[in-house]
LUMDRENVEX-688507 format. One record per residue: residue in three letters; x, y, z of N, C-alpha, C in turn. Coordinates in steps of 0.001 Angstrom, whole numbers, padded with zeros to 6 digits, always signed. Atoms other than C-alpha are relative to their C-alpha. Example, Ala and Ser with C-alpha at 12.3 -4.5 7.8 and 13.67 -1.06 7.14 Angstrom:
2
ALA+000890-001190+000000+012300-004500+007800+000900+001200+000000
SER-000820-001190-000060+013670-001060+007140-000770+001090+000730
! end
This chain:
334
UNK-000890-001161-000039-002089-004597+018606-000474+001016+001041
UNK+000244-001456-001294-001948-001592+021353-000785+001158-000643
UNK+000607-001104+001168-003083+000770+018556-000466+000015-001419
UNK+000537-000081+000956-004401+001492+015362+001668+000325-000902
UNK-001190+000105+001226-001981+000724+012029+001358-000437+000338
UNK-002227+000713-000162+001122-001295+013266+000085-000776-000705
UNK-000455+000548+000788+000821-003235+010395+000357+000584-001441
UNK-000068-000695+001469+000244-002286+006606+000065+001277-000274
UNK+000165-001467+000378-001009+000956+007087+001003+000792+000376
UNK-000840-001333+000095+002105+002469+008379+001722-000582-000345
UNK-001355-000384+000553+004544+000500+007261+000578-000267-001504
UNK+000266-000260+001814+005017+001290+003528+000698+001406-000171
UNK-000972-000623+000860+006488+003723+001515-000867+001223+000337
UNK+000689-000981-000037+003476+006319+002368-000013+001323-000874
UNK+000604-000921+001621+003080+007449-001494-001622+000127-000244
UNK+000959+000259+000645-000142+008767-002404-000162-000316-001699
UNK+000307+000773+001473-000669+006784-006002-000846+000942-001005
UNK+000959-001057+000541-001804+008280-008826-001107-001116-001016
UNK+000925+000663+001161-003517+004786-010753+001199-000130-001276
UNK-000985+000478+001437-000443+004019-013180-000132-001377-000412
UNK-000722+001764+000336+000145+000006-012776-001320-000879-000384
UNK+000669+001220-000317-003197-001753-012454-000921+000427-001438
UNK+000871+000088+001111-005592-002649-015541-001434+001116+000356
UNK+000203-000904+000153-008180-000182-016409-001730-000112+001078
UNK+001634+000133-000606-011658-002000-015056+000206-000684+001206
UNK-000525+000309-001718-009759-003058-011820-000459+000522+000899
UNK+000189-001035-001469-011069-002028-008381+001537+001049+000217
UNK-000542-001221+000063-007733-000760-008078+000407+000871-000632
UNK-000376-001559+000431-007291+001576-010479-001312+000372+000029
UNK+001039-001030-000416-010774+002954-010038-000171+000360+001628
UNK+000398-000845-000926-010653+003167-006358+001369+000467+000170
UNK-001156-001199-000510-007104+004607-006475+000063+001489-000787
UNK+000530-001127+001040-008256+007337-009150-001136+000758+001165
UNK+001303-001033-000713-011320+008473-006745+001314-000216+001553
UNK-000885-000501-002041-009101+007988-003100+000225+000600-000366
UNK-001013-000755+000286-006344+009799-004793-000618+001703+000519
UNK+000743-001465+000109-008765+013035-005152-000477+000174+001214
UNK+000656+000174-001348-010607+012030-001775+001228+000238+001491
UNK-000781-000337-000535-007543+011850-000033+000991+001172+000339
UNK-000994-001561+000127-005495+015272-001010-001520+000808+000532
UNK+000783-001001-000455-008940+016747-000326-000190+000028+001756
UNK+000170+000119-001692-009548+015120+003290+001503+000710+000846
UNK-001240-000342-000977-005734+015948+004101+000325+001650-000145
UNK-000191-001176-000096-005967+019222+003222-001320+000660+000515
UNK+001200-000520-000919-009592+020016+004578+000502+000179+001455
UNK-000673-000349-001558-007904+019056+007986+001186+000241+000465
UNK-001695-000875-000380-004384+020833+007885+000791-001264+000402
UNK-001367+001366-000555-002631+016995+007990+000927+000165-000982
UNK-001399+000146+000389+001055+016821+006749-000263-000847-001582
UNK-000085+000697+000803+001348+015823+002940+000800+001215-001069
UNK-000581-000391+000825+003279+016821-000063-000215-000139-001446
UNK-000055+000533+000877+002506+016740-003843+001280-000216-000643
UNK-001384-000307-000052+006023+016276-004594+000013-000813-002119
UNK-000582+000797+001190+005496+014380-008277+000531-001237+000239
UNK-000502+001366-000261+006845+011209-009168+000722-000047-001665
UNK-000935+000306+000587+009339+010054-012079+000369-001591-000254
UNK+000063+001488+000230+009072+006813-013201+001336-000277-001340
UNK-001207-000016+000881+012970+006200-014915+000166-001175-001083
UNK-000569+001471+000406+014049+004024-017547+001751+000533-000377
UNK-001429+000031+000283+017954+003562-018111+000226-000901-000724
UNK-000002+000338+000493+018095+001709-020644-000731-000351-001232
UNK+001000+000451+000964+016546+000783-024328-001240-000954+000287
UNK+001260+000952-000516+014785-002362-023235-000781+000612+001120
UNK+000868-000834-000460+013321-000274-020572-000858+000944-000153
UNK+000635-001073+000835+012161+002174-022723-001021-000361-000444
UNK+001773+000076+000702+009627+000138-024642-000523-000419+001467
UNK+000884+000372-001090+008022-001111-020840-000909+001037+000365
UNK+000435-001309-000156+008030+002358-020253-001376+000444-001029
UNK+000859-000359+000990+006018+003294-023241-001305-000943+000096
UNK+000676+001089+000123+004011-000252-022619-001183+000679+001139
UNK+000588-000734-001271+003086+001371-018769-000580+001063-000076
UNK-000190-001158-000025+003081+004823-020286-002049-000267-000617
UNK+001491+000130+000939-000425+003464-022495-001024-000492+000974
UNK+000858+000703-000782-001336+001691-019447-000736+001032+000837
UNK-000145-000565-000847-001414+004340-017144-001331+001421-000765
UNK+000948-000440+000717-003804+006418-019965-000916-000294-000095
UNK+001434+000668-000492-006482+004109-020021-000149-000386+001060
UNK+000913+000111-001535-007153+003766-016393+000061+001595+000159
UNK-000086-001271-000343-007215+007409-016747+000770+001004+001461
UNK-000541-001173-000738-004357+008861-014732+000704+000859-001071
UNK-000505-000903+000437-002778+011714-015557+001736-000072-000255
UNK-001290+000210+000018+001077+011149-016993+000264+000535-001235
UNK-000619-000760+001313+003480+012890-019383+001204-001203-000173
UNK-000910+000399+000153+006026+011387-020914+001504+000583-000327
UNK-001046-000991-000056+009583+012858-020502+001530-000929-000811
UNK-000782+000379+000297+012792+012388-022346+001479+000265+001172
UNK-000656-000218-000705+015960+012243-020674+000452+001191+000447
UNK-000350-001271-000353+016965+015868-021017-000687+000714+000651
UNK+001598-000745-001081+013625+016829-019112+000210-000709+001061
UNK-000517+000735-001589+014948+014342-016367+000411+000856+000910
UNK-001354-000216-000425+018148+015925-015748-000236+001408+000583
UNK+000073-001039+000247+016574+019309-016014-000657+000442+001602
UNK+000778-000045-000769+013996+018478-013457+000708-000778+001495
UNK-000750+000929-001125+016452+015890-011353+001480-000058-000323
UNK-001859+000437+000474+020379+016730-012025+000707-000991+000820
UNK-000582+001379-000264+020673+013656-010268+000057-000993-000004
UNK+000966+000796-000067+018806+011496-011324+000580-000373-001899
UNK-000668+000467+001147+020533+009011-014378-001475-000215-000752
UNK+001038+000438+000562+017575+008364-017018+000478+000203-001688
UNK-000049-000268+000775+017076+008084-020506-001151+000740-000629
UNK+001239-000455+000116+013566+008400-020623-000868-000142+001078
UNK+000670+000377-001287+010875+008462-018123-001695+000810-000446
UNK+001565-000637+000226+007075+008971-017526-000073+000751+001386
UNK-000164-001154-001087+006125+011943-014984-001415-000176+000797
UNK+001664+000125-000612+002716+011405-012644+000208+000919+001197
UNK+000059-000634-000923+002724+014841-011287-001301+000429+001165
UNK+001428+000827-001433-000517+013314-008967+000517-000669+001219
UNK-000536+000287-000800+001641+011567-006876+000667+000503+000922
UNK-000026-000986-001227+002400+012812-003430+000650-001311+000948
UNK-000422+000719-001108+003669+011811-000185-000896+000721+001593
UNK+000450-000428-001144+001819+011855+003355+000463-000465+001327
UNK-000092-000015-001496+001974+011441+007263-001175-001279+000123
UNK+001438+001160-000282+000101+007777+007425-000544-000057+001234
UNK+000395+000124-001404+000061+008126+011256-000634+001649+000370
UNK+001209-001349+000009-001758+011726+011365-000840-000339-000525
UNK+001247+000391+001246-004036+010383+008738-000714-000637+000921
UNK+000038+000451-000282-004190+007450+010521-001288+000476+001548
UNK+000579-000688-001368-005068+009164+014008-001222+000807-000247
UNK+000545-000918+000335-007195+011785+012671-001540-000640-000164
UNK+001070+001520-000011-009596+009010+011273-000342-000879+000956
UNK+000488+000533-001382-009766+007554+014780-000986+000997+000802
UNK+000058-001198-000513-010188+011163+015799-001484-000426+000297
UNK+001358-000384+000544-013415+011422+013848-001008-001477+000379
UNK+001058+001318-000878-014799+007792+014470-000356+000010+001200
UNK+000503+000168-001392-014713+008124+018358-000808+001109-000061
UNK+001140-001160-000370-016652+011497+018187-001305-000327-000910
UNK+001584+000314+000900-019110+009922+015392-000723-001541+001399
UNK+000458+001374-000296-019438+006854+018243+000664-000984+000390
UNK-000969+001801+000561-017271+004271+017343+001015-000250+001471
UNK-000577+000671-000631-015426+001982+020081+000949-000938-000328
UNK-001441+000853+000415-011722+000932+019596-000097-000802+000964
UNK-000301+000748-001379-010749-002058+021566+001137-000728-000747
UNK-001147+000384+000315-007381-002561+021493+001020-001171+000793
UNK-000298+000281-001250-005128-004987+023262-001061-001516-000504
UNK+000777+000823-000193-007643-007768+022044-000117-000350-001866
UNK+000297+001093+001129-008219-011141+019650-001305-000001-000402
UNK+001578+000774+000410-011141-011974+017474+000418-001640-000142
UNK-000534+001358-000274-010960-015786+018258-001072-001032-000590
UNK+001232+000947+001231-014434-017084+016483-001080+001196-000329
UNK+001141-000914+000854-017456-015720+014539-001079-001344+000037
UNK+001333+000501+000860-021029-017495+014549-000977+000557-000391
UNK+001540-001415+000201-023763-016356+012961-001363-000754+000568
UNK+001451+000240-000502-027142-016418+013968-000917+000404-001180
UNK+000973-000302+000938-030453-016018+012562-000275+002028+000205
UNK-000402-001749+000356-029926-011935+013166+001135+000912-000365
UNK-001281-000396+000844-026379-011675+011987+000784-001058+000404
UNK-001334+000365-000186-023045-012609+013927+000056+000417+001793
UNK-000515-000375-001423-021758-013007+017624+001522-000420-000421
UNK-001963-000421-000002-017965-012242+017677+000792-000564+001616
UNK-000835+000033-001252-015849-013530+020235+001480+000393+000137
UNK-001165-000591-000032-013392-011627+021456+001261-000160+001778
UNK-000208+000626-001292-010561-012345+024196+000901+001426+000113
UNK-001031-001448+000215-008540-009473+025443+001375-000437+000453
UNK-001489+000500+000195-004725-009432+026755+000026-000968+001395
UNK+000336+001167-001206-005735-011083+029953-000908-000988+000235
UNK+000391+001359+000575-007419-013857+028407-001255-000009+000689
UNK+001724-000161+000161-010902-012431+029204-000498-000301-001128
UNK+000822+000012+001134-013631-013449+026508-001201+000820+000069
UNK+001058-000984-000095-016171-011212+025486-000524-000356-001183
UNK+000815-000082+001607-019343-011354+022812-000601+001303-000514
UNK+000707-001119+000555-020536-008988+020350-000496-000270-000780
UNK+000815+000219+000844-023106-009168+018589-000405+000958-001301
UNK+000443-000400+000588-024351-007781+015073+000065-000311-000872
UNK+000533+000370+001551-026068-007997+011717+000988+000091-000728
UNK-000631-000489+001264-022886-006726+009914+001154+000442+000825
UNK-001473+000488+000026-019481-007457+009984+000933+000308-001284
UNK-001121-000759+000934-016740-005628+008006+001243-000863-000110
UNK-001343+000651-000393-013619-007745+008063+000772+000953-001056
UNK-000988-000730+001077-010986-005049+007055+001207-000667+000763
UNK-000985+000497-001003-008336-007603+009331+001341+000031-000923
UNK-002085-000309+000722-004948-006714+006721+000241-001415-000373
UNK-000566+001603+000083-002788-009858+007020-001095-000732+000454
UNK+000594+000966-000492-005355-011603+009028-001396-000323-000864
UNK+001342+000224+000793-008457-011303+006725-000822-000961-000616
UNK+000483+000858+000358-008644-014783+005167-000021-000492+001141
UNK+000412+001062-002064-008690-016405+009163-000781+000581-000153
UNK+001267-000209-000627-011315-014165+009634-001254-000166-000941
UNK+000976+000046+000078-013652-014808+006990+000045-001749-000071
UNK+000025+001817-000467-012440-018540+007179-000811+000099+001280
UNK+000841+000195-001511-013728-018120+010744-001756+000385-000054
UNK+001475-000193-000330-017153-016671+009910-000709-001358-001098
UNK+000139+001086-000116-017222-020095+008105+000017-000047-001734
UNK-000495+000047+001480-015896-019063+003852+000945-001291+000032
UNK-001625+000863+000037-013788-021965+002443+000953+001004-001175
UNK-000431-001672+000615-011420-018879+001535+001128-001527-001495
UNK-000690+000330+000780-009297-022042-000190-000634-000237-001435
UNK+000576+000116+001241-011566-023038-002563-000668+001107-001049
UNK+000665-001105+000318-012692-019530-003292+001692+000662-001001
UNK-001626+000149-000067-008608-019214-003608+000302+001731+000283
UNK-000361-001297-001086-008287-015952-001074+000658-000537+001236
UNK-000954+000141-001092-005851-017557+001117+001561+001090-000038
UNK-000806-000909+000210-003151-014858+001469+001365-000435+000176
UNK-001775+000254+000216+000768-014818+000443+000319+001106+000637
UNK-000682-001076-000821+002840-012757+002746+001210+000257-001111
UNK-001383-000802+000741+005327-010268+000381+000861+000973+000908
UNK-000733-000952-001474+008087-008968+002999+000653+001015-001441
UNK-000948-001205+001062+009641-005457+001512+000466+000500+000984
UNK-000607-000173-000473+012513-004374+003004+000192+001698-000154
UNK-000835-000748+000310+013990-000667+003286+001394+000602+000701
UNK-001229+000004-000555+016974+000910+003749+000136+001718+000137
UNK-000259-001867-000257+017825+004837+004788+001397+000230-000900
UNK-000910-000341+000486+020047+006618+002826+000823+001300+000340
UNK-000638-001235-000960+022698+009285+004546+001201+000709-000769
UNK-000294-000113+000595+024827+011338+003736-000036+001218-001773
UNK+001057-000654+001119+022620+013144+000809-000413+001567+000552
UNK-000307-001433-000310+022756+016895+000879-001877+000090-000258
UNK+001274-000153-000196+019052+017884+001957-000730+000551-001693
UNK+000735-000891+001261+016782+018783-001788+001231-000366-001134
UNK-000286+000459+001270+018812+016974-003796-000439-000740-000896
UNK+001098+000718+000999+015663+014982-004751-001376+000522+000444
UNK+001283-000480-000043+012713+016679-005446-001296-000888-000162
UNK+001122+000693+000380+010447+014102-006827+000063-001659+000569
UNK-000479+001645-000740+010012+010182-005716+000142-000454-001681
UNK-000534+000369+001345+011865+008292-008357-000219-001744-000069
UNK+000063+001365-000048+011013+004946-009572+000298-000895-001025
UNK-000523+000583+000997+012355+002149-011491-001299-000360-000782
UNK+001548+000850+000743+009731+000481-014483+000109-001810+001212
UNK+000067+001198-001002+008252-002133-012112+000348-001298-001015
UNK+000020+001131+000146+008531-005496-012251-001323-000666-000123
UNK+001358+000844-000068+005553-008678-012322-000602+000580+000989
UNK+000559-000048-000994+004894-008075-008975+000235+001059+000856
UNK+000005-000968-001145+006014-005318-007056+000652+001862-001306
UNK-000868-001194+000458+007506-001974-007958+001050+000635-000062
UNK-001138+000052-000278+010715-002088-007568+000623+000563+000946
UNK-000201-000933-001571+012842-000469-005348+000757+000900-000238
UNK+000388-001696+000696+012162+002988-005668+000616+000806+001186
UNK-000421-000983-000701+013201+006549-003943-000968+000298+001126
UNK+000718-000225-000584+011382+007083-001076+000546+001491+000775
UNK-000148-001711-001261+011327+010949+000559-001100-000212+000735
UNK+001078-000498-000920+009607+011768+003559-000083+001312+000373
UNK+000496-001814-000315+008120+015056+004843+001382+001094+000370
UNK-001214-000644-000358+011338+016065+006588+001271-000128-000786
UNK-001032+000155+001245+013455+015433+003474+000610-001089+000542
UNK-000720+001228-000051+014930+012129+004629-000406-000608-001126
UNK+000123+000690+000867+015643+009538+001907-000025-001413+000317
UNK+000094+001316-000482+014881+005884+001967+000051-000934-001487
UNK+000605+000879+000946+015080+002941-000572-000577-001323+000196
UNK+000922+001545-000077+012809+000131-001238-001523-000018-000467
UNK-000540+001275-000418+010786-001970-000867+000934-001322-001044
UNK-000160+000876+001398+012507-005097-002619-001338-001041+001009
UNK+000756+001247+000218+010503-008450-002692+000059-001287+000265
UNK-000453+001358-000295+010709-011618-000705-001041-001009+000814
UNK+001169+000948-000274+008027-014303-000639-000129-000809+001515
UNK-000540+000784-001590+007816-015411+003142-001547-000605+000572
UNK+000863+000693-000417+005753-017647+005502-001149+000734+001264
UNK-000109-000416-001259+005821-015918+008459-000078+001792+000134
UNK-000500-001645-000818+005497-011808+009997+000890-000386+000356
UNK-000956-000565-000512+008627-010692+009996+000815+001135-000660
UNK-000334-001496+000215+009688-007167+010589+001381+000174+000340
UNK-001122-000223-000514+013441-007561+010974+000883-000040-001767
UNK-000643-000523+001179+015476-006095+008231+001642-000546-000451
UNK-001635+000517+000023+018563-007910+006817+001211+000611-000482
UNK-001419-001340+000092+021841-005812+006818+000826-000310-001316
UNK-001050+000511+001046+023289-008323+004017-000683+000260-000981
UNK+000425-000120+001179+020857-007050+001596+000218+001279-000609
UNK-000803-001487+000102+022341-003508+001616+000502-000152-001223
UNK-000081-000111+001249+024116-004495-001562-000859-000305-001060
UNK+001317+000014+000795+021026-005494-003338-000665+001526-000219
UNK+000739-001575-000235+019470-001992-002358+001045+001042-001022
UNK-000685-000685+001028+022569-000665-003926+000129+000536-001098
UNK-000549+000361+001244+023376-002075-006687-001510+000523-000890
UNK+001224-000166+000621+019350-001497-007640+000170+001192-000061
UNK+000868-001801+000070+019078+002375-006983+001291+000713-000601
UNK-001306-000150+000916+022961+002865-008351-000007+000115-001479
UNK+000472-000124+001412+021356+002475-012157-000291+001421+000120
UNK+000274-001241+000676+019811+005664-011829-000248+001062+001617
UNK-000517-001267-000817+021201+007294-009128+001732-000001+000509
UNK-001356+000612+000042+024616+007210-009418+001274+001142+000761
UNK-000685-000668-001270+026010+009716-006435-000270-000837+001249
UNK+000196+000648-000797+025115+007236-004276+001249-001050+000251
UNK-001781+000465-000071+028603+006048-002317-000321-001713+000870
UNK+000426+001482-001110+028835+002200-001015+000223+000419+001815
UNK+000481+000000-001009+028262+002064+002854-000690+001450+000742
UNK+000925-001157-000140+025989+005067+003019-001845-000618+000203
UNK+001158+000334-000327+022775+002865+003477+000264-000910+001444
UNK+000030+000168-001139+021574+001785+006833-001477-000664+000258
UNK+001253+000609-000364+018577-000852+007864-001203+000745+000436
UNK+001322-000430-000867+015050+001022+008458-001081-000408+000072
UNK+001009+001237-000611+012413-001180+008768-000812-000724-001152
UNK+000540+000789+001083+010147-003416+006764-001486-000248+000615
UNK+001536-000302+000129+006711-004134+005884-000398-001310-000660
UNK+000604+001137+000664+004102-007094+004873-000523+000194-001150
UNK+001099-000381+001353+002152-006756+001629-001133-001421+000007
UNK+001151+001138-000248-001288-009233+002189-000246-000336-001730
UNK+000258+000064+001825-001046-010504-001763-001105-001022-000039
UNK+000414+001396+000471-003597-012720-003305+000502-001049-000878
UNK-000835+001111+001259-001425-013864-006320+001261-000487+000605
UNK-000656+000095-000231+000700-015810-006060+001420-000070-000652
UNK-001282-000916+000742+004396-015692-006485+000344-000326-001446
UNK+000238+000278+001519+004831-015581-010409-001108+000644-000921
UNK+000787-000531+000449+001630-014453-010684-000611+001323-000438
UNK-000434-001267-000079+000964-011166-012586-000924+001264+000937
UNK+000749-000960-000968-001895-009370-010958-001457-001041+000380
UNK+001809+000094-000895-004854-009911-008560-000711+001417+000388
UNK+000573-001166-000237-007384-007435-007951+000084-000251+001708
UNK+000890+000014-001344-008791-006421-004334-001181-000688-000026
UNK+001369+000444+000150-011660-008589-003120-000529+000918+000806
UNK+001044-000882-000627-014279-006377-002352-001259-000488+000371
UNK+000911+000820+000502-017116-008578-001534-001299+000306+001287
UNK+001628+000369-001242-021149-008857+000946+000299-001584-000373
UNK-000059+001623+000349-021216-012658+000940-001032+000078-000118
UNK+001213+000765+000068-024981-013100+000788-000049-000735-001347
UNK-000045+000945+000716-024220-015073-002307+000441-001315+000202
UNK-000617+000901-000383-021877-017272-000368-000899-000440+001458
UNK+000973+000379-001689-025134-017413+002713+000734+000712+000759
UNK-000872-000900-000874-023232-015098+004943-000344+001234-000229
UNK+000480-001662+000576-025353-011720+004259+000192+000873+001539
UNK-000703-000623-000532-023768-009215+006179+000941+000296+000047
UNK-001650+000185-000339-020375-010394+005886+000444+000625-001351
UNK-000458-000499+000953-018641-007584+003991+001528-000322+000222
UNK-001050+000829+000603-015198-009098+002831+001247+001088-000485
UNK-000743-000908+000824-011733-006957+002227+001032-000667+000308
UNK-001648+000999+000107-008745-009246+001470+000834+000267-001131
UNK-000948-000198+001043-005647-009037-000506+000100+001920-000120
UNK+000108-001523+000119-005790-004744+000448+001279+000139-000469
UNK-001728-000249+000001-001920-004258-000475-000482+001544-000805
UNK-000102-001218+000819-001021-001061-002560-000853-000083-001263
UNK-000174-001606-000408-002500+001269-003675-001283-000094+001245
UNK+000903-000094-000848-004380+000389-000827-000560+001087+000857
UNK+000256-001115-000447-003837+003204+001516-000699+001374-000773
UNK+000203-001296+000933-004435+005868-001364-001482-000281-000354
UNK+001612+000666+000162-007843+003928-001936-000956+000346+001309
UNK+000885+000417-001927-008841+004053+002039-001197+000722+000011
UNK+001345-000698-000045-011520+006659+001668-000790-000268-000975
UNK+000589+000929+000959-012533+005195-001501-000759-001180-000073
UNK+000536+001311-000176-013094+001826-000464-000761+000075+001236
UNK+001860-000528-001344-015438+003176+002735-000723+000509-000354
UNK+001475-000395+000870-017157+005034+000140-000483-001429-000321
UNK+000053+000777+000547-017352+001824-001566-000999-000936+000960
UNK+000516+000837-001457-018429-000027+001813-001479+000405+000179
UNK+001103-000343-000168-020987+002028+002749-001315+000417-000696
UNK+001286+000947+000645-022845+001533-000121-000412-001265-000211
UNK+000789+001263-000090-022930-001886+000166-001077-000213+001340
UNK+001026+000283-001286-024690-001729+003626-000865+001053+000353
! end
């Protein structure tokens, strides 16, 4: 890539999480419980763009109701912070917003992933650090003092680098690369499933007619497809969920009634051809499809002979909201 975050990190829904979905002794709900705090503090230490805007987790229906209540217990023992609201506290708080009941995680926020993003480059090049962009990692051997890296750039120069300690934070690419420093990631079973999520813009919508991000009770695997606001009050929905082989960031126009018909339950001013294609995003899963949860691998291999090789595969959500979390996390392993 030319730059820093053209994959995961910027393209997503850019909610900070507050720790609702994932089991209680999970990496991610403990490192999205400490980012969460790490993050509102770093973005407000350095005057970057973010919003606590709340969040609203809806149910419309009975059978939704007990999930709700199921999530509502979940979301207590991994210790986030959530109320539980009846419908008339919806309506009160969202007169537009259809519900019967809902849980409230006024922790949840929205930020600027590409200020963040940048800012954190900012600070690495003045601590040191050397981006090189524009360029492949194409093998890994190790030696008896760590790792030589080979790297080719866009004009099919090769270059080596050498050192004791090797981070692989590579997103989608992460099982190639510790396959390459020589893991059998299959038998370990960290070969990664690509989850495409689509969204869609919504127009039309009289500016502050949604205060909070609104979300359906998830599903197995994803979270349904939820309200997305951004800083400048634009509205967006998504992502939905579609198991694929391949990167690809091209958004299909025929799924517009899917997007609909989903955010139409409990938002029901929403007129047919008022949504419009805005882009889409990978999710690097470890489970696979069916499957209900995988954690983050967080791993040093020197158990697997590979000491140095610190290991971060399967990052998906609440990944970003984790990011300062899981470099705390890092830099105590090395």
């Amino acid at each position: 890539n030319d730059s820093f975050g053209r994959e995961t990190s910027s393209r997503n829904s850019e909610v900070i999480h507050a720790g609702l979905y994932y089991p209680g002794d999970s990496l991610k709900a403990r490192l999205c419980l400490r980012g969460r705090v790490m993050l509102y503090e770093f973005l407000e230490k350095y005057g970057l763009p973010y919003s606590n805007t709340g969040k609203y987790v809806v149910a419309t229906n009975e059978k939704e109701v007990s999930s709700l209540e199921m999530l509502y217990k979940k979301a207590l023992s991994c210790g986030a912070l959530v109320q539980l609201k009846t419908g008339q506290e919806v309506t009160a708080a969202e007169p537009a917003v259809l519900a019967i009941a809902a849980i409230y995680s006024p922790n949840t926020g929205i930020f600027d992933t590409h200020a963040y993003m940048k800012h954190l480059k900012n600070l690495a090049e003045t601590a040191g650090v050397v981006f090189a962009f524009n360029c492949s990692l194409v093998g890994i051997k190790k030696t008896g003092k760590g790792y030589v890296l080979e790297i080719k750039d866009s004009d099919g120069q090769k270059m080596e680098v050498e050192s004791g300690i090797v981070i692989n934070a590579a997103g989608l690419s992460s099982d190639k690369v510790a396959e390459m420093a020589g893991m059998d990631i299959d038998s370990a079973d960290l070969r990664l499933k690509f989850s495409k999520g689509e969204y869609f813009r919504v127009a039309g919508v009289k500016q502050g007619t949604l205060k909070h991000l609104i979300y359906p009770v998830p599903g197995l695997a994803s979270l349904g497809i939820h309200i997305v606001l951004d800083l400048s009050g634009g509205i967006k929905l998504g992502p939905n969920e579609a198991w694929v082989d391949n990167i690809d960031y091209t958004v299909n126009q025929e799924h517009e009634k899917e997007f609909f018909t989903a955010a139409k339950r409990y938002l029901p001013f929403l007129k047919p051809g008022s949504l419009s294609p805005d882009m889409a995003g990978m999710r690097p899963k470890l489970q696979k499809p069916g499957e209900a949860f995988r954690d983050f691998y967080i791993q040093e291999e020197t158990s697997r002979g590979l000491p140095g090789l610190v290991n971060l595969i399967g990052i998906e959500s609440p990944g970003l909201t984790s990011s300062l979390a899981i470099a705390e996390m890092i830099a105590g392993m090395i």
